[in-house]
N, C-alpha and C positions, 0 to 999 in steps of 0.2 A: 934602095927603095923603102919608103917608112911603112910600117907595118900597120895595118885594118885588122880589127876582129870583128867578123861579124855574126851575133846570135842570133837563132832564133830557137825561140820558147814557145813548146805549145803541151799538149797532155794535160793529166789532170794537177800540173804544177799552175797553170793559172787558174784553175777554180780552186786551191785551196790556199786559205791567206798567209796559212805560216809556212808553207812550201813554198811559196811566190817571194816572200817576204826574205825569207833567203838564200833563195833564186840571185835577188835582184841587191843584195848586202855581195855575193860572192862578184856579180857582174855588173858592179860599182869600182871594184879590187884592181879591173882588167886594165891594164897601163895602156896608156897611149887613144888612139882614135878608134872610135869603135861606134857598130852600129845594131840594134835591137829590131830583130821582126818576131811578130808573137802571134797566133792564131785565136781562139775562143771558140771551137766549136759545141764544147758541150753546152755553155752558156745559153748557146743560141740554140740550139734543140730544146735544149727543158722550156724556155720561152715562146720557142714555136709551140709547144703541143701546149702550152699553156693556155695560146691561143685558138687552138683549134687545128693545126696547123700539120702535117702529116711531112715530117723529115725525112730525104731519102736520099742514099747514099749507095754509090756505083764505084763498084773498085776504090774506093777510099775515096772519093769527090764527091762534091756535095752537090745536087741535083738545086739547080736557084730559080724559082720563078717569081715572079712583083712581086709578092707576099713575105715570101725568103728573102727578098734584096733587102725589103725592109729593116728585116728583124735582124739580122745581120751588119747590116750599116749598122742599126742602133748600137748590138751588141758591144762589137767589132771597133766600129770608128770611133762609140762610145766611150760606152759604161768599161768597160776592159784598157781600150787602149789608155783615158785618161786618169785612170787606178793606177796605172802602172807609171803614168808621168809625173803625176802625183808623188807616189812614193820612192820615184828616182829622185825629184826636188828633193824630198825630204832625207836622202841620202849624199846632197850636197854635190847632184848631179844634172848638169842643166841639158836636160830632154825637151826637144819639140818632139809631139806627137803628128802622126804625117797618115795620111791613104795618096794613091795614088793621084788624085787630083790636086792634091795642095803644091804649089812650084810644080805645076803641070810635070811632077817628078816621074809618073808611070804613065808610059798611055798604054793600053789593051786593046784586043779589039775581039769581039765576041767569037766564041769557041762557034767555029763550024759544023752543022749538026751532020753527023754520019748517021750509023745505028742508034744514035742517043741523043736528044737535045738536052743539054743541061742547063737550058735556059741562060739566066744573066751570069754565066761564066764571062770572064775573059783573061785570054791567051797574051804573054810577053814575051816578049822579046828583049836581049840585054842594048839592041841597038835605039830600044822605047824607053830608055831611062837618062833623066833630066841630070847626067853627071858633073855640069858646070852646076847646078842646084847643092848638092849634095857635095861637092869637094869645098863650097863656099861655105858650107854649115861644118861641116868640121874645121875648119881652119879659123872658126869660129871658136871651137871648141866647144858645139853643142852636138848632144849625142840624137840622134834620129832615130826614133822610132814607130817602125811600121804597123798598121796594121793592113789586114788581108782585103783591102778596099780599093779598084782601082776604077778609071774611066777610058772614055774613049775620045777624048777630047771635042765633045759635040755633046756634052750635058748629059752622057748615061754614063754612070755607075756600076762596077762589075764586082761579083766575089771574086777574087782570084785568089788558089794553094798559097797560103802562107810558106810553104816551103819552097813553092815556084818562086815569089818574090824573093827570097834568102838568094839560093842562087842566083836569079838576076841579076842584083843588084852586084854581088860578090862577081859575077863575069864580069860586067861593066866596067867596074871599078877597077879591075886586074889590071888594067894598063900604067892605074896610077899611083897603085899602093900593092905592097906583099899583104894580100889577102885570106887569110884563116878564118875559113866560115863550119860554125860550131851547132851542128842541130842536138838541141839539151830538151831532156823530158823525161819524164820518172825510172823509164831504162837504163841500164848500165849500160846499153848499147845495141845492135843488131844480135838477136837472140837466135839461136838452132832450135833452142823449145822454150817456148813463150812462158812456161810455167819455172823454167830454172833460170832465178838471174845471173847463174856463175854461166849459163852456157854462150858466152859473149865468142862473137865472129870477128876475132879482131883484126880479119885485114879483107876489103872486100874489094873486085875489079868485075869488069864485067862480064868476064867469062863465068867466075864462080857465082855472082849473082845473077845470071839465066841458068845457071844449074838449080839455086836455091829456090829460085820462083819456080821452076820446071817440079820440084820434091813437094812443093806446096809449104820450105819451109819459112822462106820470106813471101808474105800475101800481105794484103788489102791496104792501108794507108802507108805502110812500108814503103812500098811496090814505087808509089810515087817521087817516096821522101831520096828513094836510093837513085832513082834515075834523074831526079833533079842534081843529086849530088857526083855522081858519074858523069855529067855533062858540065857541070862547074871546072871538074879538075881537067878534062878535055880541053878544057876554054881560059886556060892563063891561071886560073884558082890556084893559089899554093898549097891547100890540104883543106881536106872536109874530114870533121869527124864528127860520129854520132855516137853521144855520149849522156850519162845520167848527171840533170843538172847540179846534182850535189858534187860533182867531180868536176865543174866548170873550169875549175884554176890548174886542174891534175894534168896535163899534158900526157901520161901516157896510158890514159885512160879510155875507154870507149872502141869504137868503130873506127878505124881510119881507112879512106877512100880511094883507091888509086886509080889510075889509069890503066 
């Protein structure tokens, strides 16, 4: 089976340009087919309160109402994703930049409110992903990249976890390709103490991670990024690692994800 890589990039490696910049030089290198999802949330905070606009954020998820959808499209489907296609052309790499609506590739459908509405969230599913879309783009040899924007196929727009899309897209796809899906950001990797970057957790499952969540020493945006990743490798994934994007090409680097 021919092999997928697929990244996503998020942290403050896409707000700063010469970290992005060889970010995106190292995962240019990456052989063969491969696919880019990348989040922006800082972008869009400094922009919201710019406007007035009061950002809020529940266990690592970003709380979206109209206002938020907005700034967030913009950011998101914008200004970030097409920087980033930009400067994969310019690295002699042919990127369509993609949200969930384009080749009706994601549909969602809005997060059910329990104890929390999070407004224009929306929830995927790897069964909601447009896979004859995306095997026709790489066999194009154009590399796709996501940003965190999806719909519901009736004309509304959702934020949805950029790290939710990573694995989605990586289950999906598991039937058609050996799939290595790579969450890279300023970390060396899953940290015991967030202040030491040698104290890397280098092999996580999910026993020991409802131990770490339980110690309080994996919390908040984490929490999400690990059980997105715990259900990828459940689901066909051949390995998830979470790793620091400057170690992109390092194979025994980072966080690796088991079963």
């Amino acid at each position: 089976m021919e092999k997928l890589t697929l990244v996503k990039i998020g942290g403050n490696i896409i707000d700063d340009e010469t970290q992005l910049d060889q970010f995106l030089n190292l995962f240019q290198q990456i052989p063969g087919k491969k696919i880019l999802v990348h989040g922006g949330g800082k972008v869009a905070t400094e922009l919201s309160k710019s406007l007035g606009l009061d950002p809020e954020m529940i266990k690592g998820r970003r709380v979206t109402d109209a206002e938020m959808l907005r700034v967030v499209t913009m950011v998101y489907a914008g200004l970030t994703n097409k920087t980033i296609i930009a400067k994969l052309q310019g690295l002699d790499q042919n990127a369509l930049g993609l949200t969930g609506a384009d080749g009706n590739v994601i549909v969602a459908s809005k997060r059910p409110v329990s104890d929390i509405d999070f407004g224009f969230v929306g929830d995927i599913t790897s069964e909601n992903v447009n896979t004859d879309f995306l095997i026709s783009l790489l066999n194009q040899e154009i590399i796709p990249v996501f940003s965190a924007i999806t719909h519901d196929g009736q004309g509304q727009l959702f934020n949805t976890n950029a790290d939710t899309i990573a694995s989605t897209i990586a289950m999906a796809l598991a039937s058609f390709y050996d799939v290595h899906l790579i969450y890279s950001f300023e970390k060396k990797g899953v940290l015991k103490d967030i202040h030491n970057e040698n104290s890397i957790i280098s092999h996580l499952n999910e026993l020991n991670f409802n131990s770490f969540v339980k110690e309080g020493i994996i919390s908040d945006g984490m929490i999400p990024k690990i059980t997105n990743a715990l259900e990828a490798v459940s689901k066909g994934v051949t390995q998830v690692i979470i790793k620091n994007a400057n170690d992109l090409l390092d194979e025994s680097a980072g966080t690796i994800i088991t079963k």
